[in-house]
Structure formats: C-alpha cells, structure tokens
C-alpha positions in Angstrom: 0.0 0.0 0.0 1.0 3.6 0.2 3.1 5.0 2.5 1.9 7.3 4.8 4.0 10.3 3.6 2.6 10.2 0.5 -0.9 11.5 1.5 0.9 14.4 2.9 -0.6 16.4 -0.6 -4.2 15.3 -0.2 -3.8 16.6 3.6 -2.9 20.0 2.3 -5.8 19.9 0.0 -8.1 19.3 3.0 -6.3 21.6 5.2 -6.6 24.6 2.6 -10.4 23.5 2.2 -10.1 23.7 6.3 -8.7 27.3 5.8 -10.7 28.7 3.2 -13.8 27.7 5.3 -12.5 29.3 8.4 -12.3 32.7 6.8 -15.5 32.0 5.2 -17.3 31.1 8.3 -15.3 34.3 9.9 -17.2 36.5 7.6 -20.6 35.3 8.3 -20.1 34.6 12.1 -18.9 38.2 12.5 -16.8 37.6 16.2 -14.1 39.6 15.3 -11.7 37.1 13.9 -13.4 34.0 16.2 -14.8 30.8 14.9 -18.6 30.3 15.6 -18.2 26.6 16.1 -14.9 25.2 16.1 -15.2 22.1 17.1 -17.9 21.3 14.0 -15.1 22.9 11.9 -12.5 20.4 13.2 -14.7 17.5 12.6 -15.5 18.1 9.6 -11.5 18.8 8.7 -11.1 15.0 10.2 -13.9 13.5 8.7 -12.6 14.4 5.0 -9.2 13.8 5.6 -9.5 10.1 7.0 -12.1 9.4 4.3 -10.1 10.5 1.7 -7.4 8.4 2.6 -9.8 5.5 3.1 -11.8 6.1 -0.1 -9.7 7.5 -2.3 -11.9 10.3 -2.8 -12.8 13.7 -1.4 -16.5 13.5 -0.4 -17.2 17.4 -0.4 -18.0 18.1 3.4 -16.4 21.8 2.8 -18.3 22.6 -0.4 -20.3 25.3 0.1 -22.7 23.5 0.1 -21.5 20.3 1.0 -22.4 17.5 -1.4 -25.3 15.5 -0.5 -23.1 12.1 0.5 -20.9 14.2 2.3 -23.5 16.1 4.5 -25.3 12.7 5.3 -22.5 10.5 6.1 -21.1 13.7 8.3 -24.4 14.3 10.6 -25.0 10.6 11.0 -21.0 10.0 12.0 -21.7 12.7 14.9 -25.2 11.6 15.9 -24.0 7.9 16.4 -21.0 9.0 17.8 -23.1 11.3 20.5 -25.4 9.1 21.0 -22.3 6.3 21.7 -21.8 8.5 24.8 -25.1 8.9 26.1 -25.6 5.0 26.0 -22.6 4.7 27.6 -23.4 6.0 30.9 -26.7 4.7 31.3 -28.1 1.0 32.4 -28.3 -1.3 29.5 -31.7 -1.3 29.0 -31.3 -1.2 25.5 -30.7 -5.3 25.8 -34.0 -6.0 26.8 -36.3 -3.0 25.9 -35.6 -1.2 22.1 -35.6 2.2 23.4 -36.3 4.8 21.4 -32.4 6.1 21.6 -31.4 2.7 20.8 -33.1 2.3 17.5 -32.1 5.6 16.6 -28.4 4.7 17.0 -29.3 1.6 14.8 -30.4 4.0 12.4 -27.7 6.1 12.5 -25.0 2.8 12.0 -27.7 1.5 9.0 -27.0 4.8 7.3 -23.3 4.1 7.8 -23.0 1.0 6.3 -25.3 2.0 3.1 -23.4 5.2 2.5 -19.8 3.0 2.8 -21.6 0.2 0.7 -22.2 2.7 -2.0 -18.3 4.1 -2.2 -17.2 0.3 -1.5 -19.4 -0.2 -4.9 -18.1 3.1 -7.1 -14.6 2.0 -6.1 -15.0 -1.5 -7.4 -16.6 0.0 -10.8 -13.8 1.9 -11.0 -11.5 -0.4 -10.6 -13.3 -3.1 -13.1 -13.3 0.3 -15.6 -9.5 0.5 -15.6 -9.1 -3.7 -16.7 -8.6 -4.5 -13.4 -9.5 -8.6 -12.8 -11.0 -8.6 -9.3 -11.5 -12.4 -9.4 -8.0 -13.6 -10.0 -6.4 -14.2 -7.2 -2.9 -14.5 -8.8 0.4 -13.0 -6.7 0.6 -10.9 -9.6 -2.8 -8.7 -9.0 -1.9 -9.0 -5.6 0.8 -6.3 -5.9 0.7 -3.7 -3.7 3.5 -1.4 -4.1 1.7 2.4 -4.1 -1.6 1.0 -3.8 -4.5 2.7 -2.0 -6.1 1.5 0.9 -9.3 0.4 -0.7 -8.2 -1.1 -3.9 -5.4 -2.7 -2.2 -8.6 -4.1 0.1 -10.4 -4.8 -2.7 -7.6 -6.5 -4.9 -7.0 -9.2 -2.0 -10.3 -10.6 -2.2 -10.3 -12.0 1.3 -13.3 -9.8 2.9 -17.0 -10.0 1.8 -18.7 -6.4 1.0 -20.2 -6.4 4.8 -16.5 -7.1 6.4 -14.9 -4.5 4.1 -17.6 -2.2 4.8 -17.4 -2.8 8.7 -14.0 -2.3 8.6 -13.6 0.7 6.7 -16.6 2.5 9.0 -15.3 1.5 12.1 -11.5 2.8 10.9 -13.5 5.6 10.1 -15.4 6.3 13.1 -12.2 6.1 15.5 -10.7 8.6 13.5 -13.0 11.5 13.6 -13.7 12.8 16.9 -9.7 11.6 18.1 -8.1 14.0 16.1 -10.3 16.5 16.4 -10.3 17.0 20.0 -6.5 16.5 20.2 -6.8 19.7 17.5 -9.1 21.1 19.7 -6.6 21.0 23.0 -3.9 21.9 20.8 -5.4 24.9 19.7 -6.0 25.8 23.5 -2.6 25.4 24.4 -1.5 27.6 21.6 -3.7 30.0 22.2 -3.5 30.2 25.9 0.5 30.5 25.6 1.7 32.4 23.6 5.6 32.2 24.5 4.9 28.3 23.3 2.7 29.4 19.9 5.9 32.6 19.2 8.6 29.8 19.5 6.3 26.9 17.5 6.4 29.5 14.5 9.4 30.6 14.9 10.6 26.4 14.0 7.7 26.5 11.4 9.2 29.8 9.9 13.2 28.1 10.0 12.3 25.1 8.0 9.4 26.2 5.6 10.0 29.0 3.0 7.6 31.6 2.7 4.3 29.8 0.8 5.6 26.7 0.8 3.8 23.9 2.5 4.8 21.1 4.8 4.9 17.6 4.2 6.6 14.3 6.2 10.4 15.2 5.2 9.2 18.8 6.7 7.6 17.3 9.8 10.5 15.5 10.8 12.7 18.8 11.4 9.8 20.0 13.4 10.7 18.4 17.3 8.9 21.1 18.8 6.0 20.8 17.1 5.5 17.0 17.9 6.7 18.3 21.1 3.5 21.0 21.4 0.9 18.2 20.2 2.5 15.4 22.5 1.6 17.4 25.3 -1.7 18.0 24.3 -1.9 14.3 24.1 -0.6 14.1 27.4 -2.3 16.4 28.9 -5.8 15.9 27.7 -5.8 12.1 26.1 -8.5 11.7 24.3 -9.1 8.2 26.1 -9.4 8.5 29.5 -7.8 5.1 29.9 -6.9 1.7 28.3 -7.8 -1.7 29.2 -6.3 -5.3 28.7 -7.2 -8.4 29.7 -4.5 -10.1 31.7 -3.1 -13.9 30.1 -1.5 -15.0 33.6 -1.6 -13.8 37.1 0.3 -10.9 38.2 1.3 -8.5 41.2 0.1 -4.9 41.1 1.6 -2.7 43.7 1.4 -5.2 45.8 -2.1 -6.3 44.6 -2.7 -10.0 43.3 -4.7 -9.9 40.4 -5.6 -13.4 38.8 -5.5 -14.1 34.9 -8.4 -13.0 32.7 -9.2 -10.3 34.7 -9.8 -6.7 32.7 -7.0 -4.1 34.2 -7.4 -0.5 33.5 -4.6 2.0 33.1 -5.6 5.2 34.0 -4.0 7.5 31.5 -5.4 11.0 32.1 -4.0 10.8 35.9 -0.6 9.1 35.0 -0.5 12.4 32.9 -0.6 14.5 36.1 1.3 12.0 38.5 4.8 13.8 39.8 6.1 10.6 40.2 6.2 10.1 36.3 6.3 13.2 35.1 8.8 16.4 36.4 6.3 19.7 36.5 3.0 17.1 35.4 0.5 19.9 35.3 3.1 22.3 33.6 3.0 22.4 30.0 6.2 21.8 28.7 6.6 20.6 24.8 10.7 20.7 24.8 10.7 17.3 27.7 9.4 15.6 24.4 12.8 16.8 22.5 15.8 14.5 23.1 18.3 17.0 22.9 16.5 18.6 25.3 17.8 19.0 29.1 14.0 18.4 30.0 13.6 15.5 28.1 11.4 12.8 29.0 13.8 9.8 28.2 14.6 8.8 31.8 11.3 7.4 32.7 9.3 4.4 31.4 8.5 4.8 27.7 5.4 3.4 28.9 3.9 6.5 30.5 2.8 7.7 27.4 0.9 5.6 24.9 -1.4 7.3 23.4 -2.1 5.1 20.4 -1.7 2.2 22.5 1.3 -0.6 21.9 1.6 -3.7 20.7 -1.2 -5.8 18.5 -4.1 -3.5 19.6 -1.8 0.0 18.7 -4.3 2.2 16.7 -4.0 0.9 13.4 -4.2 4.4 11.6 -1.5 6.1 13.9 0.7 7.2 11.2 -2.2 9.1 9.5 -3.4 10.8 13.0 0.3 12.0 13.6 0.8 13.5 10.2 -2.3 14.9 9.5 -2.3 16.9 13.3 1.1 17.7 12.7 0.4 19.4 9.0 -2.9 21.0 10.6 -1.2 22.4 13.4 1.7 23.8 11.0 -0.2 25.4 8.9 -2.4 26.9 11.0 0.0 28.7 12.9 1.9 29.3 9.5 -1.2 31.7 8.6 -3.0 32.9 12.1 -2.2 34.4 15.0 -3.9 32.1 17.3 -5.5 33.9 20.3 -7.9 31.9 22.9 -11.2 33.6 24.3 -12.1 31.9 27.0 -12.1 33.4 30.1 -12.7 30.6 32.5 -10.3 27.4 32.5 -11.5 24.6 30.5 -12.6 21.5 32.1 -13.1 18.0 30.8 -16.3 16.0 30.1 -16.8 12.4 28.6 -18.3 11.7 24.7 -16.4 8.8 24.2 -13.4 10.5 24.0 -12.4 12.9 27.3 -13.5 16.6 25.4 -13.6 20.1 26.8 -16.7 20.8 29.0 -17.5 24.5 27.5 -16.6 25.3 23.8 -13.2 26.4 23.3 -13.1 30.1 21.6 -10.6 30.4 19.3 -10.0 33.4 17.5 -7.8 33.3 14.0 -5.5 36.5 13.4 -4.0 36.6 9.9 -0.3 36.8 10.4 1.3 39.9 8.4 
C-alpha cells in the first residue's frame, strides 16, 4: 500500500479547504476574527481527511454546500458518535427493551454502512473500468506497491462487502472525533501560551519557506512541534484510559490480580502523577525533544501511549500524527492564534475525554 507520507498532498488539499472555510465562516459569524463553532469545523477537517485516505476520494464536506453524501454521512457520524456517549453511561436497557435512543443509534449505524456500501461499490466499478480482474487471485494482481487503501482491500479478495464495509466505517469512526479534540486541546494550548505558539512559528518559519507547504520530510525537522501536540496528548488524552485483559496472574503494587481479569490504566491521571512526570501539570513541549535537558527519556516509555502498543496499537497512527502535525503547522503558518475563554477549561466524557464549554478560538492573519 501507500506510504503514509505520501498522503501528505491530499492533507494540504483538505487543510486549505479547512482554511478557506474558516475565513469564510469568519465573515458570516462576524466575532471579530473568532470561529462560531470550532469544534464542527474540526470535525469536519477529520472526517474528509480520514475518508479521503480511506476512499480514495474527497467527499465534499467543505463545499459550500457540501455534497449530498458528504452532508449525510457527516451528521449521522456525529449523531452515532453522541449518542455512543449517552448510552454509555446509562443502564443497559437497550438489551432487553428497544428504546427509542437505541433504535435511533441503529439508524444512525444503518445509514453508515449504506453510505460505505455505496463508495465500497463506485470503487470497485472503478476499478473493473480500468481492466482490473478482481476475481483472479494471482500474486501478480496482488501487488501492492503504491496501492491505495481500498483497492489494495479490494484487490485481495479476502473480505465479503459487509467485512470491508465494517471495517472501513469503524477505521473511520475512531478517527474522527480523536483528532479532532487533540486539534481542539492543541489549539487551547496555543492560544492560551503564547511564549509556546511565538517559538512553535518561529521552528515552522526556520524550516518552511515563505508559501511553501509542509509535508513528512518537513515534519520531521519540526521536534517542537510533535513536542506542542505530545503534550496535548498528554495532557488531555482523548481516552481516559486503556484496558487489557490479563493472560496470567500478576502483582500490582502489591495487589494479586488473577488471569483474565480486565485491568485498566488510567492514562489521564498518570499524565498528572509527579512521580512520572517532572512539572506534570506544567505544559512543557521541549521534555518531548531529546536534545533537550527536560527530556522525557529517563522514565518508562510506557507512561505515554497514546495510540496504545503492541497488536491492539491504533492501526491508523501514522495518519493521526501527520495529518495533526500538517494541521497544526499550517495553521499557525497563517494565524495568530489567540484563545477567548475566560474561565479554565474543564473535561467531560463523549467517548473521547472533550472540553466541558466550547473552546473560543480566535484566527488573526499573520502579516
């Protein structure tokens, strides 16, 4: 398949989309520079990148208007994924009584799967257009070098329609509100510190020239700016903690705990435990820098896993990293990035830890 740098360009097409609707909305919110809704903005910005990169396609959700597929398969991937959260936290009643919540979260994952079936469908047309023999099984369709994800899917022939489509939704799905809230912290941050945003663009400004845009190669000069969003991560996971099922008995501070018992690692207060982290509550991008004389290195490199590790990592971390860390560039590349909100900004629980109040982000054009 293709490697992951090489969606870098489709990225920047999304993120200029991203952009060009931010000023847009700008005009027509009338805040003085602020974003009406941010957090429907980032959404969006993480819902067309992953399913480009899934589908091989844009699906329009920053046309103005957005296309029909786009808009449909964009409110249904927020309503399941709010309604995900209200279902969480209540008795499961839902297992003996169809409430009315719970058939509209059918609904909502019905839609899903039609709407995926239907790309799933155009992709294989496509593909059958172009001479492609989807029935032969040879080594020699099997080549993957360059591929995208979907054909490459596709071309293997070992999934039915409904495990391709299940697959691709729920890859999908876990990638859309993730990044977007880590955007959203990020964006906090930034805006909250501006010592930390004046020497993120001032390593932005050192390795781009003016009007040219980032990609992978880029990135990878950019420690401070991994730094910035590893913090965020850090700081405000987006999973409030991670759970395995142990294989054999072990000793937990002292604790027996027998095999096949669920164990969960409470990531968003190892964050803020002193023990594991010099000046937890402090935000400090440069202890992610190795170079650094406040670098992280000494302590367990499992303190921070915010993809996970091992088998069950996130299977699209490579694509979260790299699209957050071209967002975040070029978003400080072109705005001044100044926060609005007056109080601090909690934490409440859709899924995914998010902030409790909306976060009010104003976007300055830089000079």
């Amino acid at each position: 398949m293709k490697d992951v740098s090489e969606y870098s360009e489709r990225m920047n097409l999304v993120i200029s989309d991203l952009i060009t609707y931010i000023k847009r909305k700008q005009t027509v919110d009338n805040l003085d520079g602020e974003l009406g809704n941010l957090r429907d903005a980032l959404y969006k910005w993480s819902f067309e990148t992953i399913n480009s990169v899934l589908f091989s396609k844009r699906l329009g959700a920053f046309n103005d208007p957005p296309t029909p597929i786009a808009e449909e398969f964009y409110r249904n991937v927020c309503d399941m994924l709010e309604t995900t959260g209200h279902l969480l936290l209540v008795p499961p009643y839902y297992k003996y009584i169809k409430t009315k919540k719970w058939n509209q979260y059918c609904g909502y994952w019905d839609t899903l799967f039609d709407i995926g079936g239907k790309l799933i469908d155009e992709e294989r047309r496509r593909l059958l257009s172009t001479g492609m023999d989807l029935s032969n099984k040879s080594e020699d369709n099997r080549r993957t070098d360059g591929i995208e994800f979907l054909p490459y899917v596709l071309s293997r022939g070992e999934l039915s329609d409904e495990e391709i489509a299940g697959n691709i939704i729920e890859l999908m799905t876990g990638g859309v509100d993730t990044s977007a809230n880590t955007m959203l912290w990020t964006l906090y941050i930034l805006g909250k510190n501006p010592d930390i945003q004046d020497k993120l663009y001032r390593e932005v400004s050192s390795v781009l020239k003016d009007g040219e845009l980032p990609d992978s190669q880029a990135i990878q000069k950019m420690p401070y700016l991994r730094g910035v969003i590893k913090e965020s991560q850090r700081l405000h996971p987006v999973l409030i903690a991670t759970s395995r099922t142990l294989e054999q008995d072990v000793v937990l501070s002292g604790y027996h705990v027998p095999a096949k018992k669920n164990v969960l690692a409470l990531m968003y207060l190892l964050s803020r435990d002193e023990s594991v982290f010099d000046e937890a509550t402090k935000i400090k991008p440069e202890r992610w820098i190795r170079t650094s004389s406040s670098s992280q290195r000494q302590h367990s490199p499992f303190s921070f896993v915010p993809f996970g590790f091992g088998p069950r990592m996130c299977i699209g971390r490579r694509i979260a990293e790299l699209e957050m860390e071209l967002l975040i560039t070029r978003l400080v590349s072109e705005f001044q990035i100044d926060c609005r909100n007056d109080k601090e900004v909690g934490v409440t629980f859709r899924i995914v830890t998010s902030p409790d109040q909306d976060i009010r982000i104003a976007f300055q054009k830089r000079n």
